[in-house]
PDBQT receptor file of N, H, CA, C and O in Angstrom, charges set to zero:
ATOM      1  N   UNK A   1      50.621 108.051 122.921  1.00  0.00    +0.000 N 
ATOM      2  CA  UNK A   1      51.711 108.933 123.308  1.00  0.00    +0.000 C 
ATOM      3  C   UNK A   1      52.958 108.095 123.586  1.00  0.00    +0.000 C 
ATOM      4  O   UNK A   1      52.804 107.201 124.419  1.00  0.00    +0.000 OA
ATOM      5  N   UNK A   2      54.176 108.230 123.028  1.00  0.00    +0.000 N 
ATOM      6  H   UNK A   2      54.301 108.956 122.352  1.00  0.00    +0.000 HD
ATOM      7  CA  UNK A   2      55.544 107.381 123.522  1.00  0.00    +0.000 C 
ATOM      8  C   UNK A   2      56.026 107.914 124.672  1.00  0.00    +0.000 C 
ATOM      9  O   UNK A   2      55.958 109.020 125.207  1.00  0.00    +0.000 OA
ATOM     10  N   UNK A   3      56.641 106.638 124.988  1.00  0.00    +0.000 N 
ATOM     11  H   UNK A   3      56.696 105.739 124.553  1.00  0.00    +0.000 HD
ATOM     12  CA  UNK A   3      57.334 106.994 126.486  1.00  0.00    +0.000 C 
ATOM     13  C   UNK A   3      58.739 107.225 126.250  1.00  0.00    +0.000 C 
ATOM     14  O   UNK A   3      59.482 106.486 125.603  1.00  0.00    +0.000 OA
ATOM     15  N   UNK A   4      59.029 108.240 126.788  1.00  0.00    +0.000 N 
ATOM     16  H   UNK A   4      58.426 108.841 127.313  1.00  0.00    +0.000 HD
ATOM     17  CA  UNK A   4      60.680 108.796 126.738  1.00  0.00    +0.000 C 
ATOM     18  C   UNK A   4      61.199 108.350 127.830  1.00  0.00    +0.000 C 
ATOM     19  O   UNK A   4      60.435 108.181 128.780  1.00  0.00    +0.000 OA
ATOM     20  N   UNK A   5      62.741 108.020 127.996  1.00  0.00    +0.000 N 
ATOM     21  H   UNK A   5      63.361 108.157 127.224  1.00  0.00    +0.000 HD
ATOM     22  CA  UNK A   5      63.482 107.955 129.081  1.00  0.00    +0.000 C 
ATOM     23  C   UNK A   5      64.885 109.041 129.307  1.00  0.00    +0.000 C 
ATOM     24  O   UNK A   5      65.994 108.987 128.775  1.00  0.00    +0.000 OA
ATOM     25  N   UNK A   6      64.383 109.919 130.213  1.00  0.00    +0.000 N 
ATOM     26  H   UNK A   6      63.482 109.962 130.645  1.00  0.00    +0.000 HD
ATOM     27  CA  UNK A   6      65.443 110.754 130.316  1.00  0.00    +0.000 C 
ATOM     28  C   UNK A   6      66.382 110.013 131.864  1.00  0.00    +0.000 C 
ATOM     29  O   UNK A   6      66.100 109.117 132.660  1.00  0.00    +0.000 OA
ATOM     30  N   UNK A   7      67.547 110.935 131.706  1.00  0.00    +0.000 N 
ATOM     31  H   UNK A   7      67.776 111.663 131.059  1.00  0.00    +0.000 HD
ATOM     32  CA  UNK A   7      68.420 110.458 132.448  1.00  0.00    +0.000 C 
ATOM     33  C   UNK A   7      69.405 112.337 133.082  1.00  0.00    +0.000 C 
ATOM     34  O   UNK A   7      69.987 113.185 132.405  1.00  0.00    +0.000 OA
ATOM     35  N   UNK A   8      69.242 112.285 134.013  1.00  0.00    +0.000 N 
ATOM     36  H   UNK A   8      68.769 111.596 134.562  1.00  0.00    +0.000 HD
ATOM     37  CA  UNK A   8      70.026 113.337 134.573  1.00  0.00    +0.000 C 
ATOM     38  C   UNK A   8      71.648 112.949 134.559  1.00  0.00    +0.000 C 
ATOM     39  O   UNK A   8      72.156 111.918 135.000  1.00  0.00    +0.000 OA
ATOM     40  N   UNK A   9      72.350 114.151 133.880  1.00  0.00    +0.000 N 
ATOM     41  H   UNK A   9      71.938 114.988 133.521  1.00  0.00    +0.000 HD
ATOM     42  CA  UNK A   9      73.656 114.444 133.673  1.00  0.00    +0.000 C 
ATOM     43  C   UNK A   9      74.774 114.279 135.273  1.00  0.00    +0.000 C 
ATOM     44  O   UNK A   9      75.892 113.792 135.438  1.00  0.00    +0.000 OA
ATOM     45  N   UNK A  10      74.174 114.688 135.846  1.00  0.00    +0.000 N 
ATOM     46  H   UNK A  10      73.266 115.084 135.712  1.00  0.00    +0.000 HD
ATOM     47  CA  UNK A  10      74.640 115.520 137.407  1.00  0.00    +0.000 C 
ATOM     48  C   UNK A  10      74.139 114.412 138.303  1.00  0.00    +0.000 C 
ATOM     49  O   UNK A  10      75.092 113.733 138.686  1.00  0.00    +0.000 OA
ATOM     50  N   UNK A  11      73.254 114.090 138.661  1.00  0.00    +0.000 N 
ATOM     51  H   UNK A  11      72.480 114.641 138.350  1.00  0.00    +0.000 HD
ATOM     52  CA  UNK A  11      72.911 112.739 139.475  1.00  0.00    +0.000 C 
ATOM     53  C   UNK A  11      72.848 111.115 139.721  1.00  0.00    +0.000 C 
ATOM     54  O   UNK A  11      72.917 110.306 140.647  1.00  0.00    +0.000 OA
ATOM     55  N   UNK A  12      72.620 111.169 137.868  1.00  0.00    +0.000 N 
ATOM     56  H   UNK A  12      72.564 111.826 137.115  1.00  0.00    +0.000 HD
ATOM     57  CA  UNK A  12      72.417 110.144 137.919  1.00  0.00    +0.000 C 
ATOM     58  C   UNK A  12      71.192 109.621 137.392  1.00  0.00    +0.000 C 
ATOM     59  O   UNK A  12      71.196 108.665 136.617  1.00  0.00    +0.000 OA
ATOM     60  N   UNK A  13      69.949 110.299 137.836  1.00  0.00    +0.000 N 
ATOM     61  H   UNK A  13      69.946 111.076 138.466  1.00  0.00    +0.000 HD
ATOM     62  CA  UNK A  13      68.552 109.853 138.337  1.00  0.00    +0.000 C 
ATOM     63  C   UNK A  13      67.869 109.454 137.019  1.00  0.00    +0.000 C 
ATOM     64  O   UNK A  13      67.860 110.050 135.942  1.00  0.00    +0.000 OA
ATOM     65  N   UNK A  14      67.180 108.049 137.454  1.00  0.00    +0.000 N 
ATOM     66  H   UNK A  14      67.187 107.564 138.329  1.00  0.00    +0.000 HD
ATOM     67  CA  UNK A  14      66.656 108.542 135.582  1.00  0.00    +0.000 C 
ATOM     68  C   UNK A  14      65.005 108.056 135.502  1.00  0.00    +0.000 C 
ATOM     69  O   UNK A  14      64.292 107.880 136.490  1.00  0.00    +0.000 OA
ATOM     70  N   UNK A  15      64.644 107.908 134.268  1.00  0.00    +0.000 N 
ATOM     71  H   UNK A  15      65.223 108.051 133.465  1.00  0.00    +0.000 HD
ATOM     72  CA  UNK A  15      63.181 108.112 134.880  1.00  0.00    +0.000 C 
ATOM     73  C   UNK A  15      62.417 107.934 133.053  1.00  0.00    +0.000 C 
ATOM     74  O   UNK A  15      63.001 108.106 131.983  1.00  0.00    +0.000 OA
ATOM     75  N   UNK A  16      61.337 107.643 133.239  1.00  0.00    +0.000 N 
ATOM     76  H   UNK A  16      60.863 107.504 134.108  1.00  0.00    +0.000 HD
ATOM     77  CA  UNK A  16      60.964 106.907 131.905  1.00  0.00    +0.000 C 
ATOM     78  C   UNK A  16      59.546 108.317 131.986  1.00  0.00    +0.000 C 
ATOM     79  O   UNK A  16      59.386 109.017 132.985  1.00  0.00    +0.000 OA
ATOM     80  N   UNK A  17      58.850 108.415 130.937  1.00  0.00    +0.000 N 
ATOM     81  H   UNK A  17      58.980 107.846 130.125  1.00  0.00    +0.000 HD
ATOM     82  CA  UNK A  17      57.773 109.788 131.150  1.00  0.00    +0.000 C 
ATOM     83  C   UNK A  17      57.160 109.437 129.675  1.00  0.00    +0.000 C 
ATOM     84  O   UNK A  17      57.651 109.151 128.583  1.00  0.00    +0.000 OA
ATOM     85  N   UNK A  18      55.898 109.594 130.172  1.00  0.00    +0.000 N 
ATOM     86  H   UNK A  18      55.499 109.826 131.059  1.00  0.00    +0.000 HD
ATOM     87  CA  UNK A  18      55.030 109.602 129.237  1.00  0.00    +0.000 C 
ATOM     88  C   UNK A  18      54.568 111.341 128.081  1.00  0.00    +0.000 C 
ATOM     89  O   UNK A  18      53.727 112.155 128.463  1.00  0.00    +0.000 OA
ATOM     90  N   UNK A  19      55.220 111.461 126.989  1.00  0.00    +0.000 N 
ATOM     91  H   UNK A  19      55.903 110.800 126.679  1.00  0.00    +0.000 HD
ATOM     92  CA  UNK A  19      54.570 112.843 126.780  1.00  0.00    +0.000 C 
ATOM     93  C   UNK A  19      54.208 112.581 125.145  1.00  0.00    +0.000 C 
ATOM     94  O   UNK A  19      54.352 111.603 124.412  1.00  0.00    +0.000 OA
ATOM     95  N   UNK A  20      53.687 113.897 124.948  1.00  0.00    +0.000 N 
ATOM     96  H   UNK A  20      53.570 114.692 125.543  1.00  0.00    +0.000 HD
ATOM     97  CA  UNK A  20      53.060 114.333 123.722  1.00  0.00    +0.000 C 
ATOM     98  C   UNK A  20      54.115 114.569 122.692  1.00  0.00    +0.000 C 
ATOM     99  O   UNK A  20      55.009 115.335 123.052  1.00  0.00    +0.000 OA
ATOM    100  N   UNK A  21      54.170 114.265 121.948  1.00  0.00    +0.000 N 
ATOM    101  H   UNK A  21      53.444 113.643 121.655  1.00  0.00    +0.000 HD
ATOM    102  CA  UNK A  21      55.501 114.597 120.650  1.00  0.00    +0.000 C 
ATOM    103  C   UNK A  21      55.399 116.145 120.557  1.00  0.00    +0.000 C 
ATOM    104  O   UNK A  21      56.155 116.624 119.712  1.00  0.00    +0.000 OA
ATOM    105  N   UNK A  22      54.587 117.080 121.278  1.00  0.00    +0.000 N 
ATOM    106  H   UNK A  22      53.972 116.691 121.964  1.00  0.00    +0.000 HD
ATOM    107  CA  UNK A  22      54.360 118.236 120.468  1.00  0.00    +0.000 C 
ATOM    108  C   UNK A  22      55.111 118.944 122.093  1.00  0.00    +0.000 C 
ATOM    109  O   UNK A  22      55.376 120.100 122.421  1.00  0.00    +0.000 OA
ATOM    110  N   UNK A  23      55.241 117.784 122.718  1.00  0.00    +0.000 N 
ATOM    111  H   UNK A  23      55.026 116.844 122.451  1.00  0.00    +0.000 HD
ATOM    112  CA  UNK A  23      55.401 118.702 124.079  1.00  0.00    +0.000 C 
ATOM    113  C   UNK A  23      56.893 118.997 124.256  1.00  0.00    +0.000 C 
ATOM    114  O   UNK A  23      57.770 118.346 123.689  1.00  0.00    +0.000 OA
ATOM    115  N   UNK A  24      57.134 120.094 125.137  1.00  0.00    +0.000 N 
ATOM    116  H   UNK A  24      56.422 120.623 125.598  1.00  0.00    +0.000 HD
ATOM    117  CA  UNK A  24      58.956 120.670 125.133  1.00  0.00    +0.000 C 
ATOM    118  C   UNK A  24      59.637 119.897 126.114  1.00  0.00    +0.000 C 
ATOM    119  O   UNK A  24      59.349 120.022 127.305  1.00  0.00    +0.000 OA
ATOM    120  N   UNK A  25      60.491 119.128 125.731  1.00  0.00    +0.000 N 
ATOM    121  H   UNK A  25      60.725 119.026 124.764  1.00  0.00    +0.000 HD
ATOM    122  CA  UNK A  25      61.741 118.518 126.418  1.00  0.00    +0.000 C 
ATOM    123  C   UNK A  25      61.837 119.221 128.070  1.00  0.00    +0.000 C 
ATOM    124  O   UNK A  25      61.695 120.352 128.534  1.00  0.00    +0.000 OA
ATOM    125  N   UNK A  26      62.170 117.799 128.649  1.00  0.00    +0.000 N 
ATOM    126  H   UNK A  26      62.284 116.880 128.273  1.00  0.00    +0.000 HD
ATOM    127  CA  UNK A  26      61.967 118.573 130.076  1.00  0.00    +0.000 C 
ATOM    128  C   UNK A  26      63.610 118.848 130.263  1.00  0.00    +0.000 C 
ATOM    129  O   UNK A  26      64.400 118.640 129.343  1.00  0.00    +0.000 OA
ATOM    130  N   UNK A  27      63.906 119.209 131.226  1.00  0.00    +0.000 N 
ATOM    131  H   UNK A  27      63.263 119.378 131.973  1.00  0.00    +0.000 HD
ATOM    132  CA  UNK A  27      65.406 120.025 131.105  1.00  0.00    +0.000 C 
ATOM    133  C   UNK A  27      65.644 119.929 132.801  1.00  0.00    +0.000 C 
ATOM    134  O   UNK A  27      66.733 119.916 133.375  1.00  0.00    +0.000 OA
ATOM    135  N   UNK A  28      64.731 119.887 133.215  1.00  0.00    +0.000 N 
ATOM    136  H   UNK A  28      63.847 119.898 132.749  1.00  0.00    +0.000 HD
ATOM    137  CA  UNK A  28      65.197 120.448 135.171  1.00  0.00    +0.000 C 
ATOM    138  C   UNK A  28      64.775 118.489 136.039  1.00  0.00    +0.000 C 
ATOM    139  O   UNK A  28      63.734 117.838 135.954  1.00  0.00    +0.000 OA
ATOM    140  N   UNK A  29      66.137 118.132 136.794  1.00  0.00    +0.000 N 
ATOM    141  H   UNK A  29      66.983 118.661 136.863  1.00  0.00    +0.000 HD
ATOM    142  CA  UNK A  29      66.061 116.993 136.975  1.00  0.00    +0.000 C 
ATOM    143  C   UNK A  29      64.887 117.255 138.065  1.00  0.00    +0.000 C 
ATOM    144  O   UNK A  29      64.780 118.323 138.668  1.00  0.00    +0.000 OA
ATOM    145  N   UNK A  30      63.935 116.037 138.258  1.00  0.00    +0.000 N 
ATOM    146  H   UNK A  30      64.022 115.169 137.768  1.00  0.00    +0.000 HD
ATOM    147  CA  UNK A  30      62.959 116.359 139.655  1.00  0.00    +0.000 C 
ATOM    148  C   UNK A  30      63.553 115.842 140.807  1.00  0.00    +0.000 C 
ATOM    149  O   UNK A  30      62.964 115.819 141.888  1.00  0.00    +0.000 OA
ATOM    150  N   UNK A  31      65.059 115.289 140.580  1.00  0.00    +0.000 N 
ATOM    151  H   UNK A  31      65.538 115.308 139.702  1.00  0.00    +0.000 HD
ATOM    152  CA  UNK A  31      65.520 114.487 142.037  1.00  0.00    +0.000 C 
ATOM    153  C   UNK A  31      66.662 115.511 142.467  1.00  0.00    +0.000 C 
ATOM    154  O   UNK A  31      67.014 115.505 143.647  1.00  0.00    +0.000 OA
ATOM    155  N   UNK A  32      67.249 116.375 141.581  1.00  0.00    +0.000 N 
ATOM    156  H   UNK A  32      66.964 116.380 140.623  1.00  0.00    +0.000 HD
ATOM    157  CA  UNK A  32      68.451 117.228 142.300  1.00  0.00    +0.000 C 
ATOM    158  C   UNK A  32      68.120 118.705 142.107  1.00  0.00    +0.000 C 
ATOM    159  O   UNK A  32      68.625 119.627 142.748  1.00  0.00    +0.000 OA
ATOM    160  N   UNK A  33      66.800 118.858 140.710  1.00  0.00    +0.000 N 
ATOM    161  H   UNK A  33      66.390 118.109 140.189  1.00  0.00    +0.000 HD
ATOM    162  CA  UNK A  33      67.003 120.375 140.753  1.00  0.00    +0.000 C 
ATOM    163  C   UNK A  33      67.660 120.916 139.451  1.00  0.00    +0.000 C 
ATOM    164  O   UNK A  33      67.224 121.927 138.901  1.00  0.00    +0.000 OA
ATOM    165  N   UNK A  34      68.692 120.232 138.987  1.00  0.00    +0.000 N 
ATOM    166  H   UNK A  34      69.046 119.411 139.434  1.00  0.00    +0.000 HD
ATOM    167  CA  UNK A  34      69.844 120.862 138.260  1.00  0.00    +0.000 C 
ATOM    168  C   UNK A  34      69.183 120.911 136.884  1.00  0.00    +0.000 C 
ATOM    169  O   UNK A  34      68.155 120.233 136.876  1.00  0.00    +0.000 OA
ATOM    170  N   UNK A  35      69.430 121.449 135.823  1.00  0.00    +0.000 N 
ATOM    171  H   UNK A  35      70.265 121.999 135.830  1.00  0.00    +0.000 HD
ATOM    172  CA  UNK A  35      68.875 121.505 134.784  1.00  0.00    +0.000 C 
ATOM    173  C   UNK A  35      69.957 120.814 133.687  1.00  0.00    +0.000 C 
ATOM    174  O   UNK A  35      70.402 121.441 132.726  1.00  0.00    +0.000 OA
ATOM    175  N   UNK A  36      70.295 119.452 133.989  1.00  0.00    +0.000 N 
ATOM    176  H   UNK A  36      69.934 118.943 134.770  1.00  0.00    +0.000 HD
ATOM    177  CA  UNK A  36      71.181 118.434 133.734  1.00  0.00    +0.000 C 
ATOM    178  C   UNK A  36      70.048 117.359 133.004  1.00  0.00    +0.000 C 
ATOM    179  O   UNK A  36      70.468 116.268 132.618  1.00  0.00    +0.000 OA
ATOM    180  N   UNK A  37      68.737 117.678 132.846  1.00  0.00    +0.000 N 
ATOM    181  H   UNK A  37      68.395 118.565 133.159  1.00  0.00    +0.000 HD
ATOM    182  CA  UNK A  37      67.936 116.095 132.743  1.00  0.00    +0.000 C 
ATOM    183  C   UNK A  37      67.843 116.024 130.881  1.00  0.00    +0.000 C 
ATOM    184  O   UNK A  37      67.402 116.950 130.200  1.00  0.00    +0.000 OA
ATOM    185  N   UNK A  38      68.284 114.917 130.414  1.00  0.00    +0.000 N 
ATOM    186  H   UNK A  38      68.643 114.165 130.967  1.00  0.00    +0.000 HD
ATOM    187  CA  UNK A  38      68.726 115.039 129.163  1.00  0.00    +0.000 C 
ATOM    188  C   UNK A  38      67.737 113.905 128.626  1.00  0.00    +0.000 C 
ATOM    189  O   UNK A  38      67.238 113.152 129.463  1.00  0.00    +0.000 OA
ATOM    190  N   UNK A  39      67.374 113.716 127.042  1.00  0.00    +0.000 N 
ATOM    191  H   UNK A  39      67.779 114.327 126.363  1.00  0.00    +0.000 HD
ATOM    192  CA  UNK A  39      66.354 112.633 127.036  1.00  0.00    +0.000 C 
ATOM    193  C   UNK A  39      67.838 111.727 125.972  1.00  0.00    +0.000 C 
ATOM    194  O   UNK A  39      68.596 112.298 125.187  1.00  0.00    +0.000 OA
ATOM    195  N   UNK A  40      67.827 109.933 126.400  1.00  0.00    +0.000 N 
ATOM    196  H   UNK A  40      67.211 109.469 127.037  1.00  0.00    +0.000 HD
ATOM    197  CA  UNK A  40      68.072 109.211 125.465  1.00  0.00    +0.000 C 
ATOM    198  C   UNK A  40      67.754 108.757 124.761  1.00  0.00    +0.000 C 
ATOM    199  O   UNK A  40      66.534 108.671 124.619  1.00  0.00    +0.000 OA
ATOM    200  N   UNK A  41      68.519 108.239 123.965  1.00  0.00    +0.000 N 
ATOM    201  H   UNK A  41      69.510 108.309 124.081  1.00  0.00    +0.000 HD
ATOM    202  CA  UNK A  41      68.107 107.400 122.863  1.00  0.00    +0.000 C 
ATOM    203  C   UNK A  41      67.798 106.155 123.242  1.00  0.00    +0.000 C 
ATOM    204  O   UNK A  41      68.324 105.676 124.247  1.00  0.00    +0.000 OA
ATOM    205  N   UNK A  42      66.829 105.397 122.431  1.00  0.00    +0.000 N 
ATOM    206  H   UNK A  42      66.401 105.786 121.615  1.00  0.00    +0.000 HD
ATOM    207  CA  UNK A  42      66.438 103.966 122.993  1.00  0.00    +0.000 C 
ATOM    208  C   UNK A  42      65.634 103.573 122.182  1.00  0.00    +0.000 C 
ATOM    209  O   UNK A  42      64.938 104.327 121.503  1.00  0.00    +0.000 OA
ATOM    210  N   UNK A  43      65.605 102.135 122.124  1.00  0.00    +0.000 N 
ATOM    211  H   UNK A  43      66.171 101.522 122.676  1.00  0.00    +0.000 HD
ATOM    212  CA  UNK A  43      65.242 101.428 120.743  1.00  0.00    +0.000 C 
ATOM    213  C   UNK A  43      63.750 101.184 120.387  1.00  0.00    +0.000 C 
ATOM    214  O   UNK A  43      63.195 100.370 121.124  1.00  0.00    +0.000 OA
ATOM    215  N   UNK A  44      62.972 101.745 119.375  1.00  0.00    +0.000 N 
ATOM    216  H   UNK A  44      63.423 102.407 118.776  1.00  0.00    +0.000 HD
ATOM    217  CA  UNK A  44      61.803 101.607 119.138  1.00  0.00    +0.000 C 
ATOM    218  C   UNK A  44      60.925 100.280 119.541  1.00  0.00    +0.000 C 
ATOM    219  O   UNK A  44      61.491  99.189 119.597  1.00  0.00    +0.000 OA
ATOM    220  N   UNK A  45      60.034 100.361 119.718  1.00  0.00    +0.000 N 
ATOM    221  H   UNK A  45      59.574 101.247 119.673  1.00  0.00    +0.000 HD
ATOM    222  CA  UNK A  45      59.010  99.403 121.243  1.00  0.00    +0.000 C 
ATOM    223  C   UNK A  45      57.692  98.835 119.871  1.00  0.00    +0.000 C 
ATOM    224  O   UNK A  45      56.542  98.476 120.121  1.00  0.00    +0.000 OA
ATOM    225  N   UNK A  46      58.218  98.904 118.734  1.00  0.00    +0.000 N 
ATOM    226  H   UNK A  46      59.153  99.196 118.531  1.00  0.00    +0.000 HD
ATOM    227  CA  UNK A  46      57.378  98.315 117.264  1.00  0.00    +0.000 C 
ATOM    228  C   UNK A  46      58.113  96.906 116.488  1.00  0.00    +0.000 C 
ATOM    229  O   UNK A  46      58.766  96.155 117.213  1.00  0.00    +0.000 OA
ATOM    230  N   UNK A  47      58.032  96.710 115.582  1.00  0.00    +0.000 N 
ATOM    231  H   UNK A  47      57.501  97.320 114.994  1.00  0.00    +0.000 HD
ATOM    232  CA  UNK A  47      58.832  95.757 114.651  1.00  0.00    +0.000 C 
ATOM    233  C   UNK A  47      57.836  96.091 113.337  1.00  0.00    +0.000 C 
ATOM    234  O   UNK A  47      56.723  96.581 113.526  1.00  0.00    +0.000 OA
ATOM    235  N   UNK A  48      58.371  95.760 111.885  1.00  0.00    +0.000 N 
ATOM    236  H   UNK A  48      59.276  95.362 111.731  1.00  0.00    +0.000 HD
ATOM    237  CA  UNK A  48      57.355  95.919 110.757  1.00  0.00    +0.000 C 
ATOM    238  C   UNK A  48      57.639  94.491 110.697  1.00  0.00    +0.000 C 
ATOM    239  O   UNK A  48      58.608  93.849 111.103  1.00  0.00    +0.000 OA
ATOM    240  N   UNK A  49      56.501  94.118 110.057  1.00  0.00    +0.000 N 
ATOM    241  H   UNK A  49      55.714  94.639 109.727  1.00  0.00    +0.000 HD
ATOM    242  CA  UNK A  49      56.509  92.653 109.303  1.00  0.00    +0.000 C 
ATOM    243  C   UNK A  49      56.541  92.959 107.894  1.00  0.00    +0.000 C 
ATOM    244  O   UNK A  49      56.554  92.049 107.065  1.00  0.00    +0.000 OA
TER     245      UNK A  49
């Protein structure tokens, strides 16, 4: 399962989460409440040879 790192819009707060590719984007920050929690972009954790 990849680890996502979302980051809240409104707080600040941010936070790395383990989920399922099939699973729905989380949306509600767990540190303020606000439904500000957005997922980034960030650089693949592989290399090809």
């Amino acid at each position: 399962m990849p680890i996502y790192a979302y980051k809240c819009e409104s707080c600040g707060h941010a936070k790395d989460v383990l989920q399922k590719i099939s699973d729905a984007p989380l949306t509600v920050c767990p540190q303020c409440g606000e439904p500000a929690f957005k997922k980034q972009v960030t650089a693949a954790g592989f290399q090809l040879k």
